[in-house]
C-alpha positions in Angstrom: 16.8 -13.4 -17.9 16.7 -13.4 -14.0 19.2 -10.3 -14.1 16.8 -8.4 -16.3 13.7 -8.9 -15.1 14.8 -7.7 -11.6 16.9 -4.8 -13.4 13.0 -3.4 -13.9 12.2 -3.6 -10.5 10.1 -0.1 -11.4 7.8 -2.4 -13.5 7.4 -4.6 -10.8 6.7 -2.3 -8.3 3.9 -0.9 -10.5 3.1 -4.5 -11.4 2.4 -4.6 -7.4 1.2 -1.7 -7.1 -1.6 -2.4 -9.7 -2.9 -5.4 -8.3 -3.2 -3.8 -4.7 -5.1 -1.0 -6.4 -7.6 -4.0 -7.7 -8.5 -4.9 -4.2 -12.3 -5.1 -3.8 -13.3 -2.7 -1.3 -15.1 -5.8 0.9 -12.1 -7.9 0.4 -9.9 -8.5 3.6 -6.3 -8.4 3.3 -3.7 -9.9 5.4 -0.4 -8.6 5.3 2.8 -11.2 6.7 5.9 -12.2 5.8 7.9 -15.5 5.7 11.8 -15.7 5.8 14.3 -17.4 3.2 17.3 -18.8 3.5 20.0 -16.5 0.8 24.0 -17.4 1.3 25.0 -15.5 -1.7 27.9 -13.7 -0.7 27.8 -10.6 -3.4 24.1 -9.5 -2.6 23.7 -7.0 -0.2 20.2 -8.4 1.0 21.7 -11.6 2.8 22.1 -10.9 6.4 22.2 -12.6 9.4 19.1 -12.9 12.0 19.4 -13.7 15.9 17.6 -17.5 14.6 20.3 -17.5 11.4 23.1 -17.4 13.0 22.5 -20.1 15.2 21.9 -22.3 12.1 24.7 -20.8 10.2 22.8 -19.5 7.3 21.5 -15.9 6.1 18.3 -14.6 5.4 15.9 -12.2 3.3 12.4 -11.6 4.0 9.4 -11.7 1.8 6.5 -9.4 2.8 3.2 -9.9 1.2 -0.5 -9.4 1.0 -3.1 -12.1 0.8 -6.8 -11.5 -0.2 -8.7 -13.3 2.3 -11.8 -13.8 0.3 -10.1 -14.5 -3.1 -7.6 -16.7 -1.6 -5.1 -15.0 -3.5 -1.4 -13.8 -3.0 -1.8 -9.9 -4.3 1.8 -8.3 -3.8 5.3 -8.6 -2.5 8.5 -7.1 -1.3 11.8 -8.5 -0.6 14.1 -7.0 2.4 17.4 -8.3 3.1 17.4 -10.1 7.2 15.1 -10.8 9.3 13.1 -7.6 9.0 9.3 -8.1 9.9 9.4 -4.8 11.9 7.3 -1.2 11.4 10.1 0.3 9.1 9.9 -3.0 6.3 5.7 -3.4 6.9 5.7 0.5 6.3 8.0 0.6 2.7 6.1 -2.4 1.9 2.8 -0.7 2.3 3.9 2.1 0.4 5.9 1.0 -2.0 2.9 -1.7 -2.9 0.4 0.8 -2.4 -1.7 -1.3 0.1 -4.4 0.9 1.9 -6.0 -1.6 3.6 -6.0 -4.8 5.2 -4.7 -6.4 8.3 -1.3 -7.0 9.1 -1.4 -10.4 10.9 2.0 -9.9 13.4 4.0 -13.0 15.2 4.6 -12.3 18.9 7.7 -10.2 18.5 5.9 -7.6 17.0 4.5 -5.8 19.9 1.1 -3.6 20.3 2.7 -0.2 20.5 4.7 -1.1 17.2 2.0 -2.1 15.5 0.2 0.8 16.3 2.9 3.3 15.1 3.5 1.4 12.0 -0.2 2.2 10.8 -1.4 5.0 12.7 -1.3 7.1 9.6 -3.2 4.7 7.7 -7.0 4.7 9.2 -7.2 1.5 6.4 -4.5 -0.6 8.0 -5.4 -2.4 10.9 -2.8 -4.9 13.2 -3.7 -8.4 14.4 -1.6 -10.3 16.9 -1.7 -14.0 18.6 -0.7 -13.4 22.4 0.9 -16.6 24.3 -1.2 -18.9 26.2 0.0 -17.7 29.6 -1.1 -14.1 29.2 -2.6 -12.6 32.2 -5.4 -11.2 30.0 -6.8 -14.5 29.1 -7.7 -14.9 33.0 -8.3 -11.5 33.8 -11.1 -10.9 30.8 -12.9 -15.3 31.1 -11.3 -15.4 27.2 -12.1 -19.4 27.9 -15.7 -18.8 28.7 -16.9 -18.8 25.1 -19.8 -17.2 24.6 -20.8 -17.9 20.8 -20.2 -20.3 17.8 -18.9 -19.6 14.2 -21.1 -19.5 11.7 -19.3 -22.0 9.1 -20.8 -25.2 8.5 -16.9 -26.3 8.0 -15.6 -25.7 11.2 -16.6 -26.8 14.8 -15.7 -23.3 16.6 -16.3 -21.3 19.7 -15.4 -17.5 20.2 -15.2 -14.7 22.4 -14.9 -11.0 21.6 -13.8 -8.6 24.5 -13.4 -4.8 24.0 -10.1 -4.0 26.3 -9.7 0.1 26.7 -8.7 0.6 23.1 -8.3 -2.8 21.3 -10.3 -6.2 21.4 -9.1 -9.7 22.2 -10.8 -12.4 20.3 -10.5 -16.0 21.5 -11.7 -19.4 19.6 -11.7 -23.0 20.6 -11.5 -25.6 18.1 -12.7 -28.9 18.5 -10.6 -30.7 16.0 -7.3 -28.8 16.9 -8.3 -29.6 20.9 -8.5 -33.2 20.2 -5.4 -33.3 17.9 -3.5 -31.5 20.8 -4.8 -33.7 23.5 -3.9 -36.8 21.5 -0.3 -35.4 20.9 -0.3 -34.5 24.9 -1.1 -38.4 25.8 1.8 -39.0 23.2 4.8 -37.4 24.8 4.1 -38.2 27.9 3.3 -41.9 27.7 6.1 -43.4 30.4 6.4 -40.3 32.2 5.2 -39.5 35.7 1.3 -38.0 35.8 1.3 -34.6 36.6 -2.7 -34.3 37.1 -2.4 -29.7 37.7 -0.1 -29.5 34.2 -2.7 -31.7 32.8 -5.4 -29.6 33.8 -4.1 -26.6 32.7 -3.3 -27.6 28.8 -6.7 -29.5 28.9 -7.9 -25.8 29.4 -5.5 -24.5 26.6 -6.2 -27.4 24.0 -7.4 -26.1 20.3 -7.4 -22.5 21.9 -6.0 -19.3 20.2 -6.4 -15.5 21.1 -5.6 -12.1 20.0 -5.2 -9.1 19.9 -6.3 -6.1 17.6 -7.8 -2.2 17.1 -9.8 -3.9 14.3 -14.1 -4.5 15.8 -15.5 -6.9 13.6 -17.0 -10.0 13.2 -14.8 -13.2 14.8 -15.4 -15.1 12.2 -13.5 -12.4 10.1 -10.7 -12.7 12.7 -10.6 -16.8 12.5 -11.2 -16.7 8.7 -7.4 -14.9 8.4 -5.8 -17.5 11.1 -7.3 -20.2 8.9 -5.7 -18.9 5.5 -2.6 -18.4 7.1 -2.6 -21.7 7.1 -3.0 -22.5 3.3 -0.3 -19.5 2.6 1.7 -21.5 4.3 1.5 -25.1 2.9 1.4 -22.3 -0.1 5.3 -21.8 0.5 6.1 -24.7 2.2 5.4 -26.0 -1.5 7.5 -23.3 -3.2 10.2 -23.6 -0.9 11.0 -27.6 -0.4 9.1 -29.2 -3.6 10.2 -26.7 -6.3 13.5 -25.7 -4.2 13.0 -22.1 -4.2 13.8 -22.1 -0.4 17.9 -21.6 -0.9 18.4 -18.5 -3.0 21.1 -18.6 -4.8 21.4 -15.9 -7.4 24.7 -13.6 -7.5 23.3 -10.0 -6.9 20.4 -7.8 -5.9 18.7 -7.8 -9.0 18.7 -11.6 -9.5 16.7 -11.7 -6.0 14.2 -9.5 -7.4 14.6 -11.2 -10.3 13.7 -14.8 -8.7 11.5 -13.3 -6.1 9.2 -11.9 -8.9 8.9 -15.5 -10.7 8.2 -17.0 -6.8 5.5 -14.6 -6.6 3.8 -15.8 -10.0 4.2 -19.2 -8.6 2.5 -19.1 -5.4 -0.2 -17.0 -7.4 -0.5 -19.9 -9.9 -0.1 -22.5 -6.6 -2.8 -20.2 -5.0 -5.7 -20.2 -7.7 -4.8 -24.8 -8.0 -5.2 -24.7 -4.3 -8.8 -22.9 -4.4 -9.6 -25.1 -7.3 -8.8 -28.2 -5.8 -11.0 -27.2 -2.4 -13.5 -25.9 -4.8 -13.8 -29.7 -6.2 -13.2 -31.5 -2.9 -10.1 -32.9 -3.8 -8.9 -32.1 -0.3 -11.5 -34.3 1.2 -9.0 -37.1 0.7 -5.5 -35.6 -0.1 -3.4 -32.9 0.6 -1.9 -30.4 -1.9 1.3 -32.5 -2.0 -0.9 -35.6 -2.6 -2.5 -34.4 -5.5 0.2 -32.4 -7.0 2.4 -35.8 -6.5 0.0 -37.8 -8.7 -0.1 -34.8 -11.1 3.5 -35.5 -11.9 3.2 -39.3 -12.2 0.5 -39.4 -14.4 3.2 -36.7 -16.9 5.9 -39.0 -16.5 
């Protein structure tokens, strides 16, 4: 069955490509990828990564796009590798059909890439965390917050700074700044007081910035940090509590194949996720709690 279905990887790529063309028009889209570990050794999308080899394993990447406001997974691509680079986010756009959104980047995906990557897509914007210690952070006061978000769920403050033809944003908050501080006191409990290095995280506690071309509101900004969040603990729960981590099909079309039924999945584990924060179940549990307690009460 897994060899068939990713035999019609045309249908799936219309599949995609039908969804993407359902986006709402004031929807925001992030676009990111996650990496899985695939040992087959008669698939041609196994390869090894700098980080792979180390471990001994191979991966493939998973590229997909998130509706912000529908908390919803909308499509996905599979590369072989570590691949999150402007040639895989480019066939991914255009293979999928996405026309806009914004491609959250990690830190090895640099500015100028991200900008040749979309610059023929006016819809397709690029947002990127920058490290802690960047000189920009000084340089442009990103620590003097000068406004608060407007969510009555979160405690945060923000900053929004044009810089020649991008914008940094920067939030602090108050919950992650405690959590970090608490973790701080933690490790270094027995070890000599370094009063400057304590000074300096106290500065960087429950603090995050970035850059992007994109001008709009933070709270836009924060809103696609914050669901990167819950796309995660969405694959953390695909990958380690239904074992769909470790691929081990025989052949390009059996990744497809099981990639396309780990998409429906983290769409079905997507719409449970907003249904439980709909209810307030995550007032008292997490996702594994509840889904944990599902599974007891069927046994």
């Amino acid at each position: 069955f897994i060899q068939d279905l990713g035999k019609s990887c045309s249908l799936i790529a219309r599949f995609m490509q039908q969804r993407a063309a359902s986006i709402a028009a004031d929807h925001h889209i992030l676009i990111d990828g996650t990496l899985k570990t695939d040992n087959s050794e008669v698939n041609s999308l196994s390869h090894f990564s700098r980080k792979a080899r180390l471990k001994g394993t191979k991966d493939i990447t998973v590229l997909f796009a998130y509706d912000v406001e529908k908390r919803e997974i909308v499509c996905s691509k599979v590369f072989g590798g570590n691949v999150l680079d402007e040639v895989s986010y480019e066939s991914f756009l255009k293979e999928c059909g996405v026309k806009t959104g914004i491609a959250m980047t990690d830190k090895g995906f640099p500015k100028k890439e991200a900008q040749q990557a979309f610059a023929s897509s006016p819809g397709l914007h690029w947002l990127s965390p920058i490290k802690r210690n960047d000189k920009r952070i000084a340089a442009h006061g990103m620590y003097a917050f000068d406004g608060m978000l407007d969510d009555r769920n979160e405690d945060v403050l923000f900053k929004k700074e044009q810089v020649a033809d991008y914008w940094l944003y920067s939030f602090y908050d108050r919950k992650r700044a405690a959590k970090e501080e608490a973790d701080y006191f933690k490790h270094h409990k027995g070890k000599p007081f370094d009063a400057q290095d304590m000074q300096q995280k106290d500065e960087r506690f429950g603090t995050i910035v970035f850059e992007s071309d994109l001008d709009t509101d933070p709270l836009v900004i924060y809103k696609m940090y914050d669901e990167r969040w819950l796309i995660e603990e969405c694959f953390r729960y695909y990958k380690h509590v239904t074992d769909f981590d470790d691929t081990r099909v025989h052949s390009d079309v059996s990744v497809y194949g099981s990639e396309f039924i780990n998409f429906i999945s983290s769409v079905m584990t997507a719409r449970l996720i907003r249904k439980f924060d709909e209810t307030g179940l995550f007032s008292d549990m997490t996702y594994n709690d509840i889904m944990s307690r599902r599974s007891e009460e069927h046994t």
